[in-house]
C-alpha positions as CSV (number, residue, x, y, z in Angstrom):
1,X,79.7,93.3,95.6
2,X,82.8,93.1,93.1
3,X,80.7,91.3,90.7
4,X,76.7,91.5,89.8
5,X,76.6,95.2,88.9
6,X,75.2,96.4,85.6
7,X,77.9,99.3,86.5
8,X,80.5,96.5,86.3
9,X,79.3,94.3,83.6
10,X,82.4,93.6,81.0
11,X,79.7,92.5,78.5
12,X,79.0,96.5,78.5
13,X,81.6,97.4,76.1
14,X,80.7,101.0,75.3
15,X,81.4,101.6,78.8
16,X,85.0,100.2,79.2
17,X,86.4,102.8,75.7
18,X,89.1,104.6,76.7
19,X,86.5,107.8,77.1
20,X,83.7,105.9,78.7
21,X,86.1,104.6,81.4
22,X,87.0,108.0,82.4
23,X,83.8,109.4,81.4
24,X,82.4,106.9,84.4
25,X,85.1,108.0,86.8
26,X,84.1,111.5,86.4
27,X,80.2,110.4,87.1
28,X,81.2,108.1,90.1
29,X,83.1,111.6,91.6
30,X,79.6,113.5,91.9
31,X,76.5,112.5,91.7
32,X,73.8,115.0,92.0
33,X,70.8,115.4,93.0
34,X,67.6,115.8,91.2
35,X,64.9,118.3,92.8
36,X,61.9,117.1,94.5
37,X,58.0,117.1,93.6
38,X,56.6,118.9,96.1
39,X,53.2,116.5,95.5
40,X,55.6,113.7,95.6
41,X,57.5,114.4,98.4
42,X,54.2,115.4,100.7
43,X,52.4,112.0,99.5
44,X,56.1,109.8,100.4
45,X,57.3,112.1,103.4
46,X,54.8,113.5,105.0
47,X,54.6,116.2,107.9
48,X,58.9,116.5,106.8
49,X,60.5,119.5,107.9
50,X,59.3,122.5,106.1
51,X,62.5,124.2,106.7
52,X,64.9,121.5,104.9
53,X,64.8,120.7,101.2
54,X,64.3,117.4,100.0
55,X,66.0,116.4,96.2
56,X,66.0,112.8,95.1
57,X,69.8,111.4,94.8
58,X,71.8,108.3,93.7
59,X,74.5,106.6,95.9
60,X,77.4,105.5,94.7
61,X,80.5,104.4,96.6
62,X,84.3,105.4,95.2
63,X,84.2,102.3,92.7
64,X,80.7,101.9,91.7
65,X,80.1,98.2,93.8
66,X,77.6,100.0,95.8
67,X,74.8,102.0,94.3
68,X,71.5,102.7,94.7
69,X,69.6,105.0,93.2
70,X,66.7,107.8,93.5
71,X,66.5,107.6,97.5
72,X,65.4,111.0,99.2
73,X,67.7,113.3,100.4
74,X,68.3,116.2,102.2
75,X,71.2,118.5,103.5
76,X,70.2,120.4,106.7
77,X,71.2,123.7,107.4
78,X,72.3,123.6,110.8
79,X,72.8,120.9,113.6
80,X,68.9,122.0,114.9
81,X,67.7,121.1,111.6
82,X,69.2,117.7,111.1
83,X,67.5,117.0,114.7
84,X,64.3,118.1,113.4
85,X,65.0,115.6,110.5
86,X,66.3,112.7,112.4
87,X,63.0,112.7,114.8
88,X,61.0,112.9,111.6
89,X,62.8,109.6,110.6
90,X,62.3,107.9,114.0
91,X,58.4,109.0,114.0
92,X,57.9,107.7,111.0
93,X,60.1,104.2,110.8
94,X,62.7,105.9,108.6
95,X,66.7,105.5,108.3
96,X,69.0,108.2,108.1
97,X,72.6,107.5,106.4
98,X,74.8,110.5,106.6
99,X,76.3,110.6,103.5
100,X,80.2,112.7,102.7
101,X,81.7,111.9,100.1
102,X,81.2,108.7,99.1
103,X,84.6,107.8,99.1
104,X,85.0,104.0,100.6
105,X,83.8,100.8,99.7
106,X,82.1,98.9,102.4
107,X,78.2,99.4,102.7
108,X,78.2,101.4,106.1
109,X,76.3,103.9,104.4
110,X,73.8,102.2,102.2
111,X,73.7,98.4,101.1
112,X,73.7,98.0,97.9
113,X,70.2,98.1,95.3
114,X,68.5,99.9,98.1
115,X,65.4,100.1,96.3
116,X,64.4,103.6,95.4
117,X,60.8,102.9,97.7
118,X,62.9,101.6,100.6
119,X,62.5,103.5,103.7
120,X,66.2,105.3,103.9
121,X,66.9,108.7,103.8
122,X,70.5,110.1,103.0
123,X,72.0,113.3,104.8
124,X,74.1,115.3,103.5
125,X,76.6,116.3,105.5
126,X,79.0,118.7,103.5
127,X,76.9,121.7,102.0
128,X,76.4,123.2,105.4
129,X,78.0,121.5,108.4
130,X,81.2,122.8,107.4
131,X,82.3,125.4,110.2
132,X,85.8,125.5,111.2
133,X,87.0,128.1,114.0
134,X,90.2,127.5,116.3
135,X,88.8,126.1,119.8
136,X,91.9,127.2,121.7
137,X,95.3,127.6,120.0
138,X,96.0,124.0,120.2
139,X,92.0,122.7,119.4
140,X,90.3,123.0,116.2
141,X,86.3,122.8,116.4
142,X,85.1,121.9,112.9
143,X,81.5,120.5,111.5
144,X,81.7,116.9,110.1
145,X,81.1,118.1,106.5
146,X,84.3,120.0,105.9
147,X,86.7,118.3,103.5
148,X,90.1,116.6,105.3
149,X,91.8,119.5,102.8
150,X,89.5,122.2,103.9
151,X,90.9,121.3,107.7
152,X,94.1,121.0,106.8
153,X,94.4,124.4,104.8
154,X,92.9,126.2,107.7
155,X,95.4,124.5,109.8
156,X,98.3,125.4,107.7
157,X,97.0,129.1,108.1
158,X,97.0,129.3,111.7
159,X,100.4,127.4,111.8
160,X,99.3,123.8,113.3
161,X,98.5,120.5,111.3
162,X,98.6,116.7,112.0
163,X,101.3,113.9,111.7
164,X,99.8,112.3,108.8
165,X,96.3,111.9,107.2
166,X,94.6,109.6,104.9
167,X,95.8,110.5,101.3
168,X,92.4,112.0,99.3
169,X,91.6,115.9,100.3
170,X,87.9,114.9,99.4
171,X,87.3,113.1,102.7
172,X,84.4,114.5,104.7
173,X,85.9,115.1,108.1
174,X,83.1,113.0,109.9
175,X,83.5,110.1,107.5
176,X,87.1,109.7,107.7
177,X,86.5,109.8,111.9
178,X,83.6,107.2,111.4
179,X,86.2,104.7,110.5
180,X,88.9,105.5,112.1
181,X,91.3,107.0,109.1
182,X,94.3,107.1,109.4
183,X,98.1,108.5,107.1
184,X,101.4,106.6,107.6
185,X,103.4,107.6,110.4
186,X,105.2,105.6,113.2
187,X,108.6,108.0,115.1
188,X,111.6,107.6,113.2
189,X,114.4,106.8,116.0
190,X,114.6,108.6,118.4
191,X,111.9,111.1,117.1
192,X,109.9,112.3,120.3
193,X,106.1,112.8,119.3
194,X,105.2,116.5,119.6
195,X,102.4,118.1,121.6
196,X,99.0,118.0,119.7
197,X,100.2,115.1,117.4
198,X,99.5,111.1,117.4
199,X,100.9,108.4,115.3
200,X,97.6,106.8,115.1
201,X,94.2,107.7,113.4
202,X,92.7,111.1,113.1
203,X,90.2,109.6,115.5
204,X,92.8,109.5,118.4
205,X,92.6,113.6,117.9
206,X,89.1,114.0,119.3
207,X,88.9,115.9,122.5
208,X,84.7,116.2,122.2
209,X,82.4,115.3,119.8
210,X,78.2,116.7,119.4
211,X,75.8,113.9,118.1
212,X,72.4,113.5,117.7
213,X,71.3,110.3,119.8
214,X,68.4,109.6,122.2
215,X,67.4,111.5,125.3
216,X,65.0,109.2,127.6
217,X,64.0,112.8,129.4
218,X,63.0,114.3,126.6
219,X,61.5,111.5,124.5
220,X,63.3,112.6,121.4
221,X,66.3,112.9,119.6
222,X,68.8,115.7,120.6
223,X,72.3,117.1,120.8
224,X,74.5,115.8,123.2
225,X,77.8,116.6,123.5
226,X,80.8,113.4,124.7
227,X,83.9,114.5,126.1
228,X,86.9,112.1,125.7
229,X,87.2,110.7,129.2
230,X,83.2,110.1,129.0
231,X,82.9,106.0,128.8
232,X,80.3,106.9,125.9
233,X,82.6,108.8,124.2
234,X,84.8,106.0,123.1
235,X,81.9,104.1,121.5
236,X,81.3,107.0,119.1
237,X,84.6,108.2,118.7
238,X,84.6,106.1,115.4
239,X,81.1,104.7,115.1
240,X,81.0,102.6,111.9
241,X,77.9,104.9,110.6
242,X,76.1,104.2,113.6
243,X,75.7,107.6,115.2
244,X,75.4,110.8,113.6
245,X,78.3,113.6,114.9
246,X,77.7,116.9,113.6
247,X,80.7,118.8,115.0
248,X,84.4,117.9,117.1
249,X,87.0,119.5,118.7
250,X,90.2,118.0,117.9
251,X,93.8,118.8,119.6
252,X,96.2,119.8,117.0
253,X,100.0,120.6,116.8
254,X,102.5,123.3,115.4
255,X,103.0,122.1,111.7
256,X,105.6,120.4,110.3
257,X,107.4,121.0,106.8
258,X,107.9,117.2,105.4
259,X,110.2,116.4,102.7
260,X,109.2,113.4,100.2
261,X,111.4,111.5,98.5
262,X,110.2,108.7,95.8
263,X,112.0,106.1,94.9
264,X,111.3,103.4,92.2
265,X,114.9,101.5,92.0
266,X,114.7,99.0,94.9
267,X,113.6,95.6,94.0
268,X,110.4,94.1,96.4
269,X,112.9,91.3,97.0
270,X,115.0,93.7,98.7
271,X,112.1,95.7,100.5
272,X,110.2,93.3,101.5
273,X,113.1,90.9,102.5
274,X,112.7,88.3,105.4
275,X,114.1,90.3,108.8
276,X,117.8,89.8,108.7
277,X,118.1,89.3,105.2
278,X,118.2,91.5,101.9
279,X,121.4,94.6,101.3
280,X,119.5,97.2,104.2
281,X,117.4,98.7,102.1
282,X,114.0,97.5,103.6
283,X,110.6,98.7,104.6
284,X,112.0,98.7,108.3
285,X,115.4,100.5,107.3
286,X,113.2,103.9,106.0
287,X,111.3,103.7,108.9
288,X,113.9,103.8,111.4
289,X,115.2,106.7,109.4
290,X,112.4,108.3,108.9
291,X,109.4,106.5,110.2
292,X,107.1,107.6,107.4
293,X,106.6,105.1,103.9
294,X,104.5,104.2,101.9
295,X,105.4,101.3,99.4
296,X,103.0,101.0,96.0
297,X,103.5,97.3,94.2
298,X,102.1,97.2,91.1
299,X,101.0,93.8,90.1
300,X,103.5,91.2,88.3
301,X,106.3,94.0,88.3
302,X,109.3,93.8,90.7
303,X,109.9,97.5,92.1
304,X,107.7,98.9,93.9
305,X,107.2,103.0,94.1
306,X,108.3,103.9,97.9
307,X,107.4,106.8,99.2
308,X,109.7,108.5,102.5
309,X,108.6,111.5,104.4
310,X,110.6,112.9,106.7
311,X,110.9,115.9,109.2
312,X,112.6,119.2,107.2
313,X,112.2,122.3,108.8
314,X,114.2,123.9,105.9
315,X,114.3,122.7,101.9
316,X,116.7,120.8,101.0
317,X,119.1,121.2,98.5
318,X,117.5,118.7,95.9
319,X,113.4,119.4,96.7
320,X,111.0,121.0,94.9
321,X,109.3,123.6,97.2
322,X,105.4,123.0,96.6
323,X,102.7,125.3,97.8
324,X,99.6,123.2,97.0
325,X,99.1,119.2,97.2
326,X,98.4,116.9,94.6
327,X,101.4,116.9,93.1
328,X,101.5,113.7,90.9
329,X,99.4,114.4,88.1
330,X,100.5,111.3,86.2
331,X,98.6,109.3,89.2
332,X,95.8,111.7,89.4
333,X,94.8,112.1,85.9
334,X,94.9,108.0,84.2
335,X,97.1,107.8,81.7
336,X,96.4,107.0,78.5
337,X,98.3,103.9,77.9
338,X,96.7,103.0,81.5
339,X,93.3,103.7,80.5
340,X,93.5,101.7,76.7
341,X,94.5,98.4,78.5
342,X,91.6,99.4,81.5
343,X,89.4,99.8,78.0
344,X,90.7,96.3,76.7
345,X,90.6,94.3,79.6
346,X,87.2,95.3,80.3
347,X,85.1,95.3,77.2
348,X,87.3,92.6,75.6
349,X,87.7,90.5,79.3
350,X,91.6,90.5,78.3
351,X,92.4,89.9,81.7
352,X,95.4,87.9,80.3
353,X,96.5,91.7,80.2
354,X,96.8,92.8,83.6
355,X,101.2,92.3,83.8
356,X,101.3,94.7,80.4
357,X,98.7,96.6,82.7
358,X,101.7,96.6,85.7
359,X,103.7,97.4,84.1
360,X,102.3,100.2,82.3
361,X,101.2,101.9,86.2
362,X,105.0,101.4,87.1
363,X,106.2,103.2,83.9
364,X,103.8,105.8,84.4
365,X,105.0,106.4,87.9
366,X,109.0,106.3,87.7
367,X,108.9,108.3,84.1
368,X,106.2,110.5,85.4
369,X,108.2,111.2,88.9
370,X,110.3,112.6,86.7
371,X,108.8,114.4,84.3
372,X,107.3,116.3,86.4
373,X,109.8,116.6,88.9
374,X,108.2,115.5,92.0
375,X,110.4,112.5,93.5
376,X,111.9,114.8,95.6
377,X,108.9,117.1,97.2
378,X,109.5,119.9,100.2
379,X,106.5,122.3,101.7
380,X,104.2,122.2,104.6
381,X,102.7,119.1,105.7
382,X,99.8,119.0,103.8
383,X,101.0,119.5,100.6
384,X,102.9,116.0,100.3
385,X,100.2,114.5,102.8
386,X,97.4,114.8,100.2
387,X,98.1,113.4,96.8
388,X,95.3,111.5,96.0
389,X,92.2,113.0,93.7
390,X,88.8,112.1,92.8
391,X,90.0,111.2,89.0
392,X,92.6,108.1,89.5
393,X,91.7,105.2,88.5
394,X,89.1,103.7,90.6
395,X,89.6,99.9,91.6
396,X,88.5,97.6,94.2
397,X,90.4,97.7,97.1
398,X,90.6,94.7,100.4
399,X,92.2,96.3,103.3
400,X,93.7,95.3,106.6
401,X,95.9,96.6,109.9
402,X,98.0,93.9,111.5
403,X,99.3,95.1,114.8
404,X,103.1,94.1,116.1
405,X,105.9,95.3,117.8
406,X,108.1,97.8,116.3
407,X,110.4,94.9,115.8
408,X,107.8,93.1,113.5
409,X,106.8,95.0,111.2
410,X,109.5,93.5,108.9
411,X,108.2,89.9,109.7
412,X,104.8,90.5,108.7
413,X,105.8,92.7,105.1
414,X,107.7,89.9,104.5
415,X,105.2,86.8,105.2
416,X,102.9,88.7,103.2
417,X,104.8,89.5,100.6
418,X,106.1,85.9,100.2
419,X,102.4,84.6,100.0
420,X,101.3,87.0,97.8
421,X,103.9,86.5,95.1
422,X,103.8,83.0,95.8
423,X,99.8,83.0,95.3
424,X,99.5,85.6,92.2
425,X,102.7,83.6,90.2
426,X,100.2,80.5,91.0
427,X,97.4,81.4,89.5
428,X,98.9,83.4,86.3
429,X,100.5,79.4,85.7
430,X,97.0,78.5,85.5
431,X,95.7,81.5,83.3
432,X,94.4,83.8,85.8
433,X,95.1,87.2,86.7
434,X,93.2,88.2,89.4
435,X,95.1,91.3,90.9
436,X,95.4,94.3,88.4
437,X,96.4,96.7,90.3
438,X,98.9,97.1,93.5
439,X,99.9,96.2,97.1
440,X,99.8,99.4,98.8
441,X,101.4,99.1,102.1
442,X,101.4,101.8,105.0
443,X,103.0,101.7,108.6
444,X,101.2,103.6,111.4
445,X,101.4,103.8,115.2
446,X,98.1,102.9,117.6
447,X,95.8,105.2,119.0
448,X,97.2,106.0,122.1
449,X,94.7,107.8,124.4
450,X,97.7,109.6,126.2
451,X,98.3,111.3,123.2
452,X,95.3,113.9,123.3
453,X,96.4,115.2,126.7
454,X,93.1,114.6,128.6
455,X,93.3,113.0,131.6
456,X,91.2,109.7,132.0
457,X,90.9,109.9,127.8
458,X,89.5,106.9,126.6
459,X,90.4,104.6,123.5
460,X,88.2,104.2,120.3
461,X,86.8,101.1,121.0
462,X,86.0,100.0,117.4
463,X,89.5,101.3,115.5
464,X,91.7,99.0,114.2
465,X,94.1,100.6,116.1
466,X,93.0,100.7,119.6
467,X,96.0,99.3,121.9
468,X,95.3,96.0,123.5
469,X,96.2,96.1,127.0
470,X,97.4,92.1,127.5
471,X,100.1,93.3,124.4
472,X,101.7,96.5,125.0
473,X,104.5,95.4,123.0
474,X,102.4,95.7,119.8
475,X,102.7,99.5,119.1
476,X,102.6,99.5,115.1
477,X,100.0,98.4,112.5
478,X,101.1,97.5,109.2
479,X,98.4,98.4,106.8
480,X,97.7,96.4,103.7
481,X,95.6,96.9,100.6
482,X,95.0,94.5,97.8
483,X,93.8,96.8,94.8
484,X,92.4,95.4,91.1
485,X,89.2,96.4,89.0
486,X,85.8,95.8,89.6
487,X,84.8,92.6,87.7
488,X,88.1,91.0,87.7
489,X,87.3,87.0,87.3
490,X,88.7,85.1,90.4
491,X,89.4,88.7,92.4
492,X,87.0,87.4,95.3
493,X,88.6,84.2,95.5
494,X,92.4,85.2,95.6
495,X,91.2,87.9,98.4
496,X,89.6,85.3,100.7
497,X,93.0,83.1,99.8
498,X,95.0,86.4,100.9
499,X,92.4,87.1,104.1
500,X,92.7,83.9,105.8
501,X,96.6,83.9,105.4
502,X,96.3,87.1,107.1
503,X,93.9,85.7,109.6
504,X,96.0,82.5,110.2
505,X,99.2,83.8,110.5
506,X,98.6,86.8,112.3
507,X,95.8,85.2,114.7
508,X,96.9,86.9,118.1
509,X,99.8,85.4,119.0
510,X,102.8,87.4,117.4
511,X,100.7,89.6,115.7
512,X,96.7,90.5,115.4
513,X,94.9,90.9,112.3
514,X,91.9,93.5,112.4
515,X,90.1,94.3,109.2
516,X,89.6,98.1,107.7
517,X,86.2,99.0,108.1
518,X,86.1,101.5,104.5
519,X,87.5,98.5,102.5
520,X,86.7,94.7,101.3
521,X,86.3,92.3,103.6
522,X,84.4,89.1,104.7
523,X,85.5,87.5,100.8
524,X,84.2,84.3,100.1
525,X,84.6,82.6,96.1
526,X,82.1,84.5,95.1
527,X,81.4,88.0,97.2
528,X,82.8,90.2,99.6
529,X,81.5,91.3,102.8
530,X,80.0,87.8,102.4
531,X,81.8,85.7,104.7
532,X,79.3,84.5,108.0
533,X,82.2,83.3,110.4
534,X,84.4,86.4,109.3
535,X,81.1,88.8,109.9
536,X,79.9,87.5,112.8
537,X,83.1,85.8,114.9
538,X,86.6,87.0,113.6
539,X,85.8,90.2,113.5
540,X,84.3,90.8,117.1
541,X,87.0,88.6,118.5
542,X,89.5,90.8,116.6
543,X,88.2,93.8,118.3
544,X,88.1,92.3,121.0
545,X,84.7,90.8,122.6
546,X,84.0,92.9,125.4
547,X,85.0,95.9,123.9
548,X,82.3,95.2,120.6
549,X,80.1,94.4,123.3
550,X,80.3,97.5,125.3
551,X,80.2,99.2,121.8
552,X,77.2,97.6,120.5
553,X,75.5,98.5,124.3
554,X,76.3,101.9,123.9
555,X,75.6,102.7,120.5
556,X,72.3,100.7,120.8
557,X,71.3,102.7,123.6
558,X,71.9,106.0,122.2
559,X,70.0,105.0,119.4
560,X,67.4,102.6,120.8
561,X,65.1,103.1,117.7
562,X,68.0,102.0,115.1
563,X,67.3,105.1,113.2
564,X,71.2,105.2,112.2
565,X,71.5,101.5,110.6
566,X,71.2,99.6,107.5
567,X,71.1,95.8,106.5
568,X,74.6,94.9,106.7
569,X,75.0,97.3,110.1
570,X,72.5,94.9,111.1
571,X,74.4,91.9,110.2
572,X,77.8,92.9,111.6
573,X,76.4,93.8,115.3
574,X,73.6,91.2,115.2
């Protein structure tokens, strides 16, 4: 929840200083875990695995909303031994929660104030099920704890990468394909997509996946390994936490060098203009040129900071060559000036600040673009893809993926972009600032099953960007994030304002609103991931109610015990 965490609480001043602030980022990044009594862990687990080392651990999501703290934990050294552990847990009425990185907001993993007692144990994915060898010379087989960087830099070294790919390197490759992540990328006009490459989520890559489920023969848990055109397959392909993959094989392409080009002089009026309208700059203008943005709005300021990748197999004149990513450190690393008015807003509750607080962000960005001479960025895919680290500035963050045609996806940045202004300038009239932060907008294409060359290749079932076959015409999602800080007073009840525009407007008939499983959701006045008729009727019928049935069948069946859920799993699929 947003609100109702002691790690949130703005009456804790000490912990909103300029140096406690980051101090707490830096904890939230990594939190470790303490070693086991063996005594302890005999008496609470007994008959565990000899083989596999048990540590107590903390859980915290990216922003602190979800924590728990001194669960057991474990991180297996091989596939065999995480079976050994997962039939432990099913013998003894245990949960296992694969935990990567930590790096979402919604409680797939754990819900949060797990008591410490509670029957759940966490798994560890990245200290050991990181292997990555080349499965043919277009199909990378990698374990589900490797970073999204780690992939991509072995990739780059063998000459192949991906059309886009969610901004942080830190990823876990299994989390990121557990809900469906995805970059920005639709085809720029007449750009033809290459062999080994999809405009849709790294999901839509998978040829095969290994996960532990259930085996009937057997009487036990054990590896099984899906191949795309397997019905099952598409089930798991991104399983919402509910399955636990230990290794894929996903088709890749010859790797692009991308050129990115930052902008901070066009006015949102402009951008985000009604279709028809505005002087040609808009969001639809750079894709048709390009076909990769990204637009950052920082709240109560008028331009936003674009971003435009395109296709450069050589540098241009004007770029910076770059040979690593991360290459905004003013966005990486908070500012000061940022991270004083984070400081005051928090332990002072001056949320009256958060337009100095825009504008602040947008200063940091345009100055720092320049500063460090990095609005015009050329190099191998990867090193403009990934620009997001661990040590921003961590704020809450609603997100959603309204699918259109091509032809809409100016409509819908407008509509929302009109209501949003219209909504924020409403309730700063009436002394409330409940958006601190930034839109952040991103344009990618569906996840076509023709794109990973398999014959009879299936779908996801549950992405957001699974094609609906009464609507062929809708081939984009438009991606939209609400961000402000944890704690914000009235944050909950402008989101579920800004939610069921989305969900009125968008309701199937132009366009289809689906929610983003890794962010906030479900808002009601008070809470998030809250909402009853969101949870347990918009959201199936936004997936689609057959498909979330034949899901839920298939994911129940291959784990019949419920090993691989928690409380809010259980709410969402009933």
């Amino acid at each position: 929840m947003i609100t109702g965490s002691a790690h949130n609480d703005p009456s804790n001043a000490s912990s909103w200083t300029r140096r406690g602030f980051l101090r707490t980022a830096a904890a939230l990044a990594a939190v470790p875990g303490l070693a086991a009594d063996p005594a302890a862990a005999a008496a609470e687990l007994p008959d565990f695995p000899a083989d596999v080392a048990l540590y107590r651990s903390a859980y915290r999501n990216w922003v602190g909303e979800v924590t728990a703290d001194g669960l057991w934990a474990c991180a297996p050294g091989s596939p065999h031994q995480l079976v050994a552990v997962v039939n432990w847990a099913w013998r003894h009425g245990w949960r296992v929660r694969a935990r990567g990185a930590a790096h979402g907001w919604s409680p797939l993993t754990v819900t949060d104030r797990t008591p410490s007692g509670a029957p759940v144990l966490l798994v560890d994915t990245a200290p050991h099920l990181t292997g990555l060898s080349l499965d043919s010379p277009t199909a990378v087989r990698a374990g589900t704890g490797v970073t999204v960087e780690a992939l991509l830099t072995f990739l780059e070294e063998h000459g192949l990468g991906v059309t886009a790919a969610p901004a942080p390197g830190v990823l876990t490759l299994g989390g990121a394909l557990a809900v469906d992540a995805h970059g920005t990328a639709v085809p720029a006009r007449g750009e033809r997509r290459r062999p080994g490459h999809t405009y849709g989520s790294l999901s839509n890559l998978i040829l095969s996946l290994t996960a532990v489920v259930w085996d009937d023969g057997a009487d036990a848990y054990m590896l099984r390994t899906f191949h795309r055109e397997e019905a099952d397959c598409a089930a798991l392909l991104t399983h919402l936490g509910r399955s636990l993959v230990t290794e894929v094989v996903l088709r890749v392409g010859t790797n692009t060098d991308l050129r990115c080009v930052s902008r901070t002089d066009i006015p949102a009026g402009e951008l985000f203009a009604a279709p028809g309208s505005g002087d040609g700059r808009t969001l639809a203008s750079f894709l048709d040129e390009a076909g990769r943005v990204e637009a950052i709005w920082f709240a109560f300021t008028e331009h936003p900071w674009l971003k435009v990748w395109s296709l450069a197999p050589s540098r241009p004149l004007t770029s910076r060559k770059v040979t690593r990513p991360y290459n905004y450190p003013f966005s990486d690393n908070v500012p000061a000036p940022v991270a004083e008015l984070v400081g005051r807003m928090t332990s002072d509750a001056a949320w009256y600040l958060a337009p100095v607080l825009g504008t602040a962000q947008y200063e940091a960005a345009a100055l720092g673009l320049v500063a460090t001479f990095s609005a015009d960025l050329w190099g191998p895919s990867k090193n403009t893809l990934l620009y997001l680290k661990p040590t921003t500035l961590r704020v809450h963050a609603n997100g959603y993926a309204v699918l259109t045609s091509r032809d809409g996806v100016q409509r819908v940045v407008s509509e929302f972009a009109a209501f949003y202004r219209e909504r924020l300038t409403a309730y700063a009239a009436r002394g409330s600032f409940p958006v601190n932060g930034s839109v952040e907008i991103r344009v990618t294409g569906l996840d076509d099953p023709g794109d990973v060359g398999v014959p009879g290749a299936r779908p996801p079932l549950l992405s957001a960007l699974r094609p609906r076959e009464d609507r062929p015409e809708w081939d984009t999602a438009v991606w939209l994030d609400v961000l402000t800080l944890p704690g914000t007073p009235d944050a909950e009840a402008f989101l579920s304002e800004v939610e069921r525009f989305l969900l009125r407007t968008f309701d199937g008939g132009s366009a289809l609103t689906r929610v983003e499983w890794s962010k906030g959701w479900a808002y009601t006045d008070d809470g998030v991931w809250s909402d009853e008729e969101v949870l347990g009727d918009v959201v199936p019928a936004a997936v689609g109610r057959a498909e979330w049935a034949q899901a839920d069948a298939v994911l129940d069946r291959l784990d019949p015990h419920r090993v691989y859920a928690n409380a809010f799993l259980d709410r969402l699929f009933g």
